[in-house]
C-alpha positions in Angstrom: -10.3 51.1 -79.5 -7.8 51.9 -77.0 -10.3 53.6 -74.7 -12.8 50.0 -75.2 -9.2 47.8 -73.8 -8.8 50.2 -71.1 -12.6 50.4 -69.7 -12.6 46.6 -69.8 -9.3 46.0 -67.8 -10.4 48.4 -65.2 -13.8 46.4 -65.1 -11.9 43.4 -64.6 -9.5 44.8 -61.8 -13.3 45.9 -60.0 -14.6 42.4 -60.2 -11.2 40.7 -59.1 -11.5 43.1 -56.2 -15.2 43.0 -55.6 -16.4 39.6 -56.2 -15.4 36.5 -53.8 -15.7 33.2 -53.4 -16.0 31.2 -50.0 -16.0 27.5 -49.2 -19.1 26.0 -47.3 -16.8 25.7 -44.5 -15.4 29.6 -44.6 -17.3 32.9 -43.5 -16.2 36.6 -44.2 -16.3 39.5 -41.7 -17.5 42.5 -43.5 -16.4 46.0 -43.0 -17.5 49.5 -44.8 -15.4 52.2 -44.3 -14.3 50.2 -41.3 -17.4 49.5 -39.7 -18.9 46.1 -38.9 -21.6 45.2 -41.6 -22.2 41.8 -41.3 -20.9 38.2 -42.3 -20.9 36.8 -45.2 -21.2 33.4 -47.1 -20.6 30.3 -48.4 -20.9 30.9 -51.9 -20.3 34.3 -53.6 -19.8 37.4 -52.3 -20.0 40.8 -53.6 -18.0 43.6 -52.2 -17.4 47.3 -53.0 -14.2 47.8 -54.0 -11.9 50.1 -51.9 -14.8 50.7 -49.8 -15.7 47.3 -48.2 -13.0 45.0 -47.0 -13.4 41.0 -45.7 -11.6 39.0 -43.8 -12.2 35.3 -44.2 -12.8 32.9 -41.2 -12.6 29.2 -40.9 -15.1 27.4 -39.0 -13.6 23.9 -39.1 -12.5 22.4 -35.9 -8.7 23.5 -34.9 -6.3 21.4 -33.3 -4.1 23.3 -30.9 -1.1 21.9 -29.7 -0.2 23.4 -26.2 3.9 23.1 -25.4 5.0 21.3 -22.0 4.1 23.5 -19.2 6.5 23.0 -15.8 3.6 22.8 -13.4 4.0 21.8 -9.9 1.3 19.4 -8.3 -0.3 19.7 -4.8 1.6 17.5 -3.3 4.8 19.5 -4.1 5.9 16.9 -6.7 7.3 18.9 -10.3 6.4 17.2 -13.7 6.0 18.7 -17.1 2.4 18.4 -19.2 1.5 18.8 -22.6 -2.2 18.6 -23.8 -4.1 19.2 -27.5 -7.2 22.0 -27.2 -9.7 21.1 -29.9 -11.6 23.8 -30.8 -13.6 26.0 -33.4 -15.0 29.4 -34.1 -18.6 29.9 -33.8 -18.9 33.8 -34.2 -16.9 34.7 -37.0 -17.8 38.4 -35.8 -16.3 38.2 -32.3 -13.4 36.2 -33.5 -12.2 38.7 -35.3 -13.5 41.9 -33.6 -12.8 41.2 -29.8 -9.4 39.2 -30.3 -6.7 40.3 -32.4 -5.1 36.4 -33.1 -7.7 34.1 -31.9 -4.7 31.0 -31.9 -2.1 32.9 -30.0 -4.9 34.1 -27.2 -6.3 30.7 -27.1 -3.1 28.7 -26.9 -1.7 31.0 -24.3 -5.1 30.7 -22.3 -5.0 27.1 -22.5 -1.0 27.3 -21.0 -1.9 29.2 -18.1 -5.3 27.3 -17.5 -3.7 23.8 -17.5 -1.0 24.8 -15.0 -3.5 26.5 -12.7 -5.9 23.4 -12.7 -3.2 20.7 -12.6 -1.8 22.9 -9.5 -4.8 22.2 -7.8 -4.5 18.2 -7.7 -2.1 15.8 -6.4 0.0 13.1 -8.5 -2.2 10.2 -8.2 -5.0 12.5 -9.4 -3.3 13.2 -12.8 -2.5 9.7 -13.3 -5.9 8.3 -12.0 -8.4 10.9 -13.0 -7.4 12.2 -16.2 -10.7 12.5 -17.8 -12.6 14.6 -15.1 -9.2 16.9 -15.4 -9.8 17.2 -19.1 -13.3 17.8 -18.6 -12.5 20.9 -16.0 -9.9 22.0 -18.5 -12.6 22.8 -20.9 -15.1 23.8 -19.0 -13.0 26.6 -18.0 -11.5 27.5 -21.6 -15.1 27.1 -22.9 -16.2 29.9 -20.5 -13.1 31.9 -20.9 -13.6 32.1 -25.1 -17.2 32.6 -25.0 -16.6 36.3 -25.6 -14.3 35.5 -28.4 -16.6 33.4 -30.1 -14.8 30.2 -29.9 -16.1 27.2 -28.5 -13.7 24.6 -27.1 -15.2 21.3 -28.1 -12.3 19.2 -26.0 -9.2 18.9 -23.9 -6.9 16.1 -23.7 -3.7 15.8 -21.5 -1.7 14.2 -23.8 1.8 13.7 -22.0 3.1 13.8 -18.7 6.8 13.7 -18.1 8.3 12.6 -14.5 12.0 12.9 -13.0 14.1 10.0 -12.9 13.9 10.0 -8.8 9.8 10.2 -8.9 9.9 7.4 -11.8 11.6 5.4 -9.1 10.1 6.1 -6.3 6.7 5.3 -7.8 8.4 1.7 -9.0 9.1 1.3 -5.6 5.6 1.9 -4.4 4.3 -0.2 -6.8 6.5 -3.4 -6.0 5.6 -2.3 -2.6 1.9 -2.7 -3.4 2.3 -5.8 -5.5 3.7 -7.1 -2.0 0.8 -5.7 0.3 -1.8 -7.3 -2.2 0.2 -10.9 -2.7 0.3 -11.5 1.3 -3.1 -10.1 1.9 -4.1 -12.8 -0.9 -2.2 -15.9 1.0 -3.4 -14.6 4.2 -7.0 -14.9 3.2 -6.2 -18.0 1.9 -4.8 -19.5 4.7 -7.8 -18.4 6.7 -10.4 -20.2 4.2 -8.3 -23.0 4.1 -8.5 -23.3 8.2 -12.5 -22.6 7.7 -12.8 -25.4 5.9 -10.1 -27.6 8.0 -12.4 -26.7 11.3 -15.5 -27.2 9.6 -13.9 -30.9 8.7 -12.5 -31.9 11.3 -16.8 -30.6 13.2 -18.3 -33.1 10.7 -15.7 -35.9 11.4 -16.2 -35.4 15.5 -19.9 -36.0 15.0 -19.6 -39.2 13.0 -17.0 -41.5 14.5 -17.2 -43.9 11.4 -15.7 -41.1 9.2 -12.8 -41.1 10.5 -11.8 -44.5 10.3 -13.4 -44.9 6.6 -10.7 -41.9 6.0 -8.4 -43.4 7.7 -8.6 -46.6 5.2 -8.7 -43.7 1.7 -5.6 -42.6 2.9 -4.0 -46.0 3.2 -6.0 -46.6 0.0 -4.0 -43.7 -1.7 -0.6 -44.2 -0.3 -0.7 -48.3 -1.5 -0.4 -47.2 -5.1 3.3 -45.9 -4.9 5.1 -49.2 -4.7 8.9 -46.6 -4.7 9.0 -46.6 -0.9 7.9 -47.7 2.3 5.3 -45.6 4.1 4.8 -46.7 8.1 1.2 -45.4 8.8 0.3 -45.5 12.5 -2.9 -47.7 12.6 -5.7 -46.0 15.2 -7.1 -48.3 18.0 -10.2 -47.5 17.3 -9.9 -49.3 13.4 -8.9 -52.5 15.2 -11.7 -52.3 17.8 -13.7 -52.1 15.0 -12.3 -55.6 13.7 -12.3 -57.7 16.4 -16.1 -56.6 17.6 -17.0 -57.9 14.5 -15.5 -61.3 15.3 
């Protein structure tokens, strides 16, 4: 009886050790004897015990946080960037195989790959063209983690922090701007406005009737405000006009 207790704990130690269970979203890297054999999964998995082994991979997309790099622009201007590498593991095999932690290499590629391509562009770039730098980012992690079997599905800059004296100095350039833009805008209003004055005062020239039927819509519009005393010098011509008629 005691023998019959003893054989069936031992077979259930073997099948706690032998038989697994993996979500549709895990994979396990098999080794015998400490060879590569395969991968394994979803579902259940059967192992030998003592001489297989499996480590269990996640194939759901991974959001990495990368710290605030210091990284000095182009233009010799110092700010500090932080960005979020999305990524996922498509070759459980090489993930595990060719990289001993697939995070800690990835995060501290991503570091060194955001301050070199940041390097490479000036301020107004990284504040102007911050999707084609996210794209480069990931192009070049992408290639980089191949052999790792990771691929890096995104790349977003997600902060970037200025000094106090660039922070002003950009305020300044902007009011500065602001200023270019608003007399450029009054200019080119001022020239339309003496367009339209020449082309007026062309049309009026030609017909000499015009002017004095203007002459009588101004004294028209004045007439109405009965508050003060308007003196409105009356052209020659106007009275001409009156006495030929007589």
């Amino acid at each position: 009886m005691n023998f019959i207790i003893v054989l069936v704990v031992l077979v259930l130690i073997l099948l706690s050790l032998s038989v697994r269970v993996l979500n549709e979203y895990e994979r396990g890297v098999a080794f015998t004897l400490g060879r590569f054999t395969g991968v394994k999964g979803p579902g259940l998995v059967v192992l030998w015990p003592v001489v297989q082994k499996m480590t269990k991979v996640d194939l759901r997309i991974i959001v990495l946080d990368v710290p605030k790099q210091d990284v000095i622009l182009r233009d010799n201007v110092s700010v500090k960037v932080n960005a979020v590498v999305y990524f996922r593991i498509v070759d459980p095999g090489k993930a595990i195989i060719q990289v001993e932690d697939v995070f800690q290499a990835t995060s501290q590629l991503a570091q060194t790959t955001l301050r070199s391509v940041l390097g490479q562009h000036e301020m107004d770039d990284l504040l102007a063209q911050r999707d084609k730098l996210n794209i480069d980012i990931q192009r070049i992690l992408d290639q980089s983690t191949e052999q790792w079997g990771i691929k890096v599905a995104n790349v977003e800059i997600k902060q970037v922090d200025l000094d106090e004296s660039m922070i002003r100095a950009m305020a300044k350039q902007a009011e500065a701007e602001r200023t270019r833009r608003a007399k450029v805008i009054h200019a080119e209003g001022e020239k339309q406005a003496a367009e339209t004055l020449a082309e007026a005062a062309t049309l009026l020239a030609r017909e000499p009737g015009a002017i004095q039927l203007r002459y009588l819509q101004t004294l028209a519009d004045i007439t109405t405000d009965k508050s003060s005393t308007i003196v409105f010098p009356l052209p020659v011509d106007l009275i001409k006009m009156f006495f030929e008629k007589r």
